[in-house]
N, C-alpha and C positions, 0 to 999 in steps of 0.2 A: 504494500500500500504506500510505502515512504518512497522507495522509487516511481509509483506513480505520480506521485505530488511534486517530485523531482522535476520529471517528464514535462508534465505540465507546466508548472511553473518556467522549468526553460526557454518552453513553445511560446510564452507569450511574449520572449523577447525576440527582434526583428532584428538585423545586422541595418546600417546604416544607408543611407540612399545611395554614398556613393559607392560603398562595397555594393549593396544589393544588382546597381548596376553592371560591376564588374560581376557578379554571376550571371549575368543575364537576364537579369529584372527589366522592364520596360515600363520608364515610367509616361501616363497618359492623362490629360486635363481628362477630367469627364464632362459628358453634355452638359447644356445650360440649362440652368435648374434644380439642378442634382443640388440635393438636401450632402451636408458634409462628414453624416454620416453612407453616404451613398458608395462606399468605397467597394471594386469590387476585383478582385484577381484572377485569372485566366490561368489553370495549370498549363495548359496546352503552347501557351507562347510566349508563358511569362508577363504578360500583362496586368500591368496593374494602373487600374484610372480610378483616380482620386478627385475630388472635384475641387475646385478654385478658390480658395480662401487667401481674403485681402488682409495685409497686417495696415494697424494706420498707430498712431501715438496711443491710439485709447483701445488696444485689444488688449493688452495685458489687463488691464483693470477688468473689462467686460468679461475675460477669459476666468482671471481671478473670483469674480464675484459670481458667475457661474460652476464654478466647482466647489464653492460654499455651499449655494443654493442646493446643488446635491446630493452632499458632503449632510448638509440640515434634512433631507425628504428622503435619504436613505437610499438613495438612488445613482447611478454612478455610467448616465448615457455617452456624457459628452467628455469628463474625465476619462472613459475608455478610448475614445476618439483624441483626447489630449496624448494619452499615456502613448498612443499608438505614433502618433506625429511627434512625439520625443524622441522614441526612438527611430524613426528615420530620421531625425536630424540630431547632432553630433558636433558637427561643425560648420561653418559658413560655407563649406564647399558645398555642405548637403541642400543646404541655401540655395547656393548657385545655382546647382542643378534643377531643384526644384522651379526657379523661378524661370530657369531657360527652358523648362518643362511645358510653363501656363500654371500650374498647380498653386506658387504664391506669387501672389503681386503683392511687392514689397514698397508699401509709399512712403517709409522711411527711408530707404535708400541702402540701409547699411544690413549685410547679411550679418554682420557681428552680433549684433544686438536681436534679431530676429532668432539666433541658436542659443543665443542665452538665455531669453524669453522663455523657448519649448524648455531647456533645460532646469533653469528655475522653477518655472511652473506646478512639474511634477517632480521637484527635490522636496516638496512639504507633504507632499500626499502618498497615502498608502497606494502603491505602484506594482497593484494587482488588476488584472483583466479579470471581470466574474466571468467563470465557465460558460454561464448562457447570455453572454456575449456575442455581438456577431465579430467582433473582433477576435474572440479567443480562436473560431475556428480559421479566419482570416489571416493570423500569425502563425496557426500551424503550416496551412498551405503553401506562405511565403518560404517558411522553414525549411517544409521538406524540398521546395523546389530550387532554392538555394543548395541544400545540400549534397544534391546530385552532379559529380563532377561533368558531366557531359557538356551539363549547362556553361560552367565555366570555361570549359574549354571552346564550345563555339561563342558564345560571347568574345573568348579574345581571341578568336579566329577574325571574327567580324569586325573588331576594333584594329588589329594591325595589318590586315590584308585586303577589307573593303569596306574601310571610313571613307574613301573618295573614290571618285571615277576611275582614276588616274590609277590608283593602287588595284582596284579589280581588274583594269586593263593589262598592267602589268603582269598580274599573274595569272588572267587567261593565256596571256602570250608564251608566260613561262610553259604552265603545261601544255601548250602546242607544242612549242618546241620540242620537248620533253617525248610529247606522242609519236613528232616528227623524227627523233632522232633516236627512238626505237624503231620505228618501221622501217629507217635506213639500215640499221642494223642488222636487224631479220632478216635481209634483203642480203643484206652482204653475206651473213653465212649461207642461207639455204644457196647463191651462188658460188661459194666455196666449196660446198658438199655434194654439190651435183652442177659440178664443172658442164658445160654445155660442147656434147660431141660433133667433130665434124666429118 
C-alpha cells in the first residue's frame, strides 16, 4: 500500500516544459474559449493544448485570493490547475516557451517574475493533486509518455536533423547518396563475379 502512495504521489509530479519538450511533448494554445481548466493530452502525438492564460500586475493577488477561497470551501479546483502550471514552469525558459507557444501572454514583460509567481504561489500550499482530479490522471499520462525512450529519441531526431528546410534537405541528400553509392557497389561486384564472356 506504501509503495502505492509512493507511485502516486510521484505521478503527480510533471518534469518541466522545457524538459517535457525535449521528450517530445508538444506544447499547443487550445481553442478560444476553453475554460483553463480545459487542458487536454494526446498519448498518440504527444500533445498537449493548454489554453491561454494572461499574466497582468494583479494575477498574483486574484490567483492568491482564489486558493484561499478554496483552501476556506474545502475545495481545491483551481489550486490543482495552479499546482499543475508550477510544475511546468521552473524557470523563465519555461516562460519563454510557453509564451512562444500562445499558452501565456505575458503583459509584464519579464519571464522572471512570471516563474516566481507559479513558484511562490504553490510554496505555501499543501502540493497535492486529489486523486479525483482531472489533473491526477493528466500527470500520469504526461508521465508515462515522457518516460518512454522512443519519444526522446525522435524528439531529438526532429530537433537536430529537421528544425529547418535546409537540414531535412541535407539529409535526404545524404541518404541518397548513401542509396546511390550502394547500388554502385552491388553493381561492381555482381560484375566482378560474373565477368561478362566473349
Amino acid at each position: 500500500m506504501e509503495s502505492d502512495n509512493k507511485r502516486k504521489q510521484s505521478d503527480q509530479f510533471i518534469k518541466s516544459a522545457t524538459t517535457l519538450e525535449e521528450f517530445g511533448v508538444v506544447f499547443k494554445k487550445a481553442e478560444k474559449g476553453a475554460k483553463l481548466r480545459d487542458i487536454t493530452f494526446t498519448k498518440n502525438g504527444g500533445l498537449l493544448k493548454i489554453p491561454q492564460l494572461m499574466i497582468s500586475d494583479r494575477t498574483e493577488t486574484i490567483f492568491r485570493n482564489l486558493v484561499a477561497y478554496e483552501k476556506y470551501i474545502e475545495k481545491s479546483d483551481f489550486t490543482d490547475y495552479l499546482f499543475f502550471m508550477d510544475c511546468l514552469i521552473n524557470s523563465p525558459k519555461d516562460v519563454e516557451l510557453l509564451r512562444h507557444r500562445g499558452i501565456i501572454e505575458n503583459m509584464l514583460g519579464d519571464n522572471e517574475y512570471v516563474s516566481l509567481m507559479f513558484n511562490k504561489i504553490c510554496s505555501y500550499v499543501v502540493t497535492e493533486i486529489s486523486t479525483d482530479s482531472d489533473f491526477d490522471g493528466l500527470c500520469q499520462d504526461i508521465n508515462e509518455y515522457s518516460a518512454r525512450r522512443r519519444n526522446k529519441w525522435m524528439a531529438k531526431l526532429q530537433r537536430q536533423y529537421f528544425s529547418s528546410p535546409w537540414s531535412s534537405i541535407s539529409v535526404l541528400a545524404a541518404i541518397v547518396l548513401l542509396g546511390l553509392t550502394t547500388v554502385q557497389t552491388v553493381f561492381s561486384i555482381i560484375s566482378y563475379t560474373n565477368p561478362k564472356q566473349s
